[in-house]
C-alpha positions, 0 to 999 in steps of 0.5 A: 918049278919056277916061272923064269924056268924052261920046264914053267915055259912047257908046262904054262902052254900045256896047261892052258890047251888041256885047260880050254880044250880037254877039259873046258866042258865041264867046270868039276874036270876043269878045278880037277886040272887045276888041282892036278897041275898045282901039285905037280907044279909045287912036287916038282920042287920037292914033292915030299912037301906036298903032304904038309899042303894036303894036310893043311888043306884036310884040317881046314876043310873039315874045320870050316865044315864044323865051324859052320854046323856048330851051334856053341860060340865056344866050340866054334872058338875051339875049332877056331884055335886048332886051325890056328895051332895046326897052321901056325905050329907047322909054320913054326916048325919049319920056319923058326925052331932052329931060330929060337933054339940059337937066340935060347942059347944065345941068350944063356951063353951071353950070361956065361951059361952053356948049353948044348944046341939041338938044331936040326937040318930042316928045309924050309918048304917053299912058300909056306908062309904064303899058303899057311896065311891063304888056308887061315883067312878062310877058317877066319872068315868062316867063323866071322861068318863071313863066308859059306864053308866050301862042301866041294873038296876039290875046290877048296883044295884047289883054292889052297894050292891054286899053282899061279899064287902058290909059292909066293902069292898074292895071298888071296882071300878066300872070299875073293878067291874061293866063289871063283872055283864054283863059277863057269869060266869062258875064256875071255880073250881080252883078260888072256891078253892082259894076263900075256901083258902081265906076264911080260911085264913081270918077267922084265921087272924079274930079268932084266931088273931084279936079276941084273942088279943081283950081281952088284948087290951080293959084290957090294953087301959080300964086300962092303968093308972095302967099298967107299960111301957111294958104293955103299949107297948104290948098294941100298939102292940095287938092292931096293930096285932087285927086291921089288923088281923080283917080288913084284915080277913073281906077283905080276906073273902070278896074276897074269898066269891067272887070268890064262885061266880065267881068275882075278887076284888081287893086285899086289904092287902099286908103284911103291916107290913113288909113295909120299910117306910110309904110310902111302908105301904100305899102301903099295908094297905087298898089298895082300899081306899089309891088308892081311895083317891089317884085317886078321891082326890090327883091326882084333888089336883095336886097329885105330880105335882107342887111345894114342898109346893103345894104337901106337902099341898096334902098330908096333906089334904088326910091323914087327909081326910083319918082319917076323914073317919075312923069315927066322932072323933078328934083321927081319924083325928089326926091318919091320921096327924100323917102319914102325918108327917111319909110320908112328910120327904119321899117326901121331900127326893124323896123316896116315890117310892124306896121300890116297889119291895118285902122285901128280894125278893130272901132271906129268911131273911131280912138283917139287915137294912131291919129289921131295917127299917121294925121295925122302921116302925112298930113302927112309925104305933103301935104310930098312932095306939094309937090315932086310939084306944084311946078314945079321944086325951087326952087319947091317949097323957096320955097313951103314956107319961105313957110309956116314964114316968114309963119306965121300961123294966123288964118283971116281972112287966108285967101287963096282965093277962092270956095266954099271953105267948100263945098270944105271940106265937101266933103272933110270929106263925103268923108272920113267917106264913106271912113271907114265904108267902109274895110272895103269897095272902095266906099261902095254897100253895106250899108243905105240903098244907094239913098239913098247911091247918089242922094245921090252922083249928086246931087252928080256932077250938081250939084257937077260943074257947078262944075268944068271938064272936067279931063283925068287928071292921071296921063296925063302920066305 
């Protein structure tokens, strides 16, 4: 099921009126609705797959039960190791066999030598990758000791399948998300407004941004041999603008959906492209994987601790980690090289942590040099975001030395067709929207509240009618 889907906008409804008056008396026939309407909202994809979540969900439970009875430092580590072999051997099958079957026979054919492929057709089930690192960081915790192992099974099954986060986050952590299914919850009518603010936003930034920049994306990356430069550069650029407006649109939905229900998740986008330096972006592009990455990987690594070389190597090994994730291709992995590389010259010069505060914090235009930094930055992620995109390394190399090759800045050998003097306004709208909001979690605040509120549902309702149906873009991953 899919948020900007009719059957998401039945099923929301009904779940929240059963939810707060059928089953609000008691808070074990509220986390069992919850349970219920998660695997019917994840089975209506293809409830084959819900075996693989009921599976995971059953090794952890009993894992962090034994983790926590268990007096051996090496038993706890051994149980540790199955939770991460089970976990991640599922997310391996899935997700990458067929990919390092072809790079092993790749590999051979490049030495002349043949091999037969043994691929299989595999369906990639949707989002995998999410609750597989949401189940790790509680076996984690739990053998850090730094959470109680849950004893209510329904809780923690709702905790893994909570249907909000499910398919594409934020990755909640266990310590954050857990306690809350124990916890009575009273509706609290302003948190249900922010979450029906959230929830609008997030499918302004899906429908009218993400899915309205989709058809000039696919023309321009389908086609790019026979596009000029500027072409080509606006293709980075709508396709920066679709993948944020459409993961940060998931998320802010999820988070929204969430608070209908009376839970908190963490924040999972904070105007990124307005970040001074890459290290700022990391700071806020899916901030529930960098600090996830951050805390269960770079920090065991040494983190920022040791030599130069020790922390350059980490944060190679976690950016690339970090593409890997993204999804079993050559151009993910390089995606994440390539911000490496953005980052390394910020640790080296120990600016890694200069820009925490907000950009132009008590002005409403930046200064110079922050607008410089800003586009520079933006311009370092719209390079990367062409490898993210492309098919294949090749592709991506090609499609960028067509740009420096065929350089030509006149806008009448613009090669994309219709509306895109609409497009741009629509980003440039977006923009400025973001821009005087950057201090919020949402645009629908401060004066003229309900003027900004019909204004954005005026354009969901007639701009969206432009944009087909377009499924999430991070439900691959």
């Amino acid at each position: 099921m899919f948020f900007n889907s009719v059957e998401f906008l039945i099923f929301l409804p009904l779940c929240f009126l059963i939810y707060w008056f059928v089953v609000n008396r008691s808070l074990k026939l509220q986390n069992a609705f919850i349970l219920l309407a998660s695997y019917l909202f994840y089975g209506w994809w293809d409830y084959r797959f819900l075996a693989l979540i009921a599976f995971s969900t059953v090794v952890d439970y009993f894992i962090g039960l034994t983790i926590d009875e268990s007096n051996s430092k090496s038993r706890k580590k051994a149980l540790l190791f199955i939770s991460l072999v089970v976990n991640l051997g599922l997310l391996g099958f899935f997700k990458y066999y067929n990919f390092f079957v072809d790079s092993w026979v790749d590999a051979f054919e490049s030495l002349g030598v043949e091999i037969h492929r043994s691929t299989l057709n595999i369906i990639l089930p949707v989002g995998i990758s999410f609750y597989t690192f949401q189940t790790l960081s509680y076996t984690i915790d739990v053998y850090r000791e730094k959470l109680k192992p849950s004893r209510n099974f329904i809780n923690f099954a709702a905790y893994v399948a909570f249907f909000p986060q499910l398919v594409a986050g934020p990755i909640e952590r266990a310590t954050n998300l857990l306690p809350q299914f124990s916890k009575g919850r009273v509706f609290n009518e302003e948190q249900g407004i922010s979450g029906v603010n959230l929830i609008l936003w997030g499918l302004f930034q899906k429908i009218v941004i993400a899915d309205s920049c989709a058809p000039y994306v696919n023309s321009i990356f389908d086609n790019y041999e026979s596009m000029n430069s500027l072409s080509l550069i606006l293709g980075a650029v709508y396709f920066a603008f679709q993948i944020y407006g459409d993961f940060a649109g998931y998320s802010n939905i999820a988070i929204g959906t969430a608070r209908l229900l009376g839970f908190d998740l963490m924040r999972n986008f904070n105007y990124p492209y307005f970040s001074r330096d890459m290290a700022e972006f990391w700071r806020r592009w899916h901030i529930s994987l960098s600090t996830w990455f951050r805390d269960y990987v770079y920090i065991p690594l040494g983190g920022s601790r040791g030599s130069k070389w020790a922390q350059l190597r980490n944060v190679l090994i976690i950016f690339m980690v970090s593409g890997f994730w993204h999804g079993a291709n050559w151009t993910f992995v390089f995606w994440g090289f390539l911000h490496a590389i953005f980052f390394i010259p910020i640790l080296l010069l120990d600016r890694n942590r200069k820009n925490v505060n907000q950009v132009s914090e008590n002005r409403i235009l930046p200064s110079l040099k922050e607008f410089t930094q800003m586009l520079t930055t933006f311009s370092l992620a719209c390079l990367a975001w062409v490898f993210f995109r492309a098919n294949s390394i090749t592709e991506a190399f090609n499609y960028l030395n067509k740009i420096v090759a065929d350089f030509n800045f006149n806008i009448q050998y613009l090669n994309i067709e219709r509306y895109n003097v609409e497009m741009l306004l629509i980003l440039l709208i977006f923009i400025l929207i973001e821009w005087f909001h950057r201090n919020q979690e949402h645009p629908f605040t401060g004066r003229w509240k309900w003027f900004k509120i019909a204004g954005i549902l005026i354009m969901l309702l007639t701009l969206g009618v432009y944009s087909k149906h377009q499924d999430f873009i991070y439900f691959q991953f």
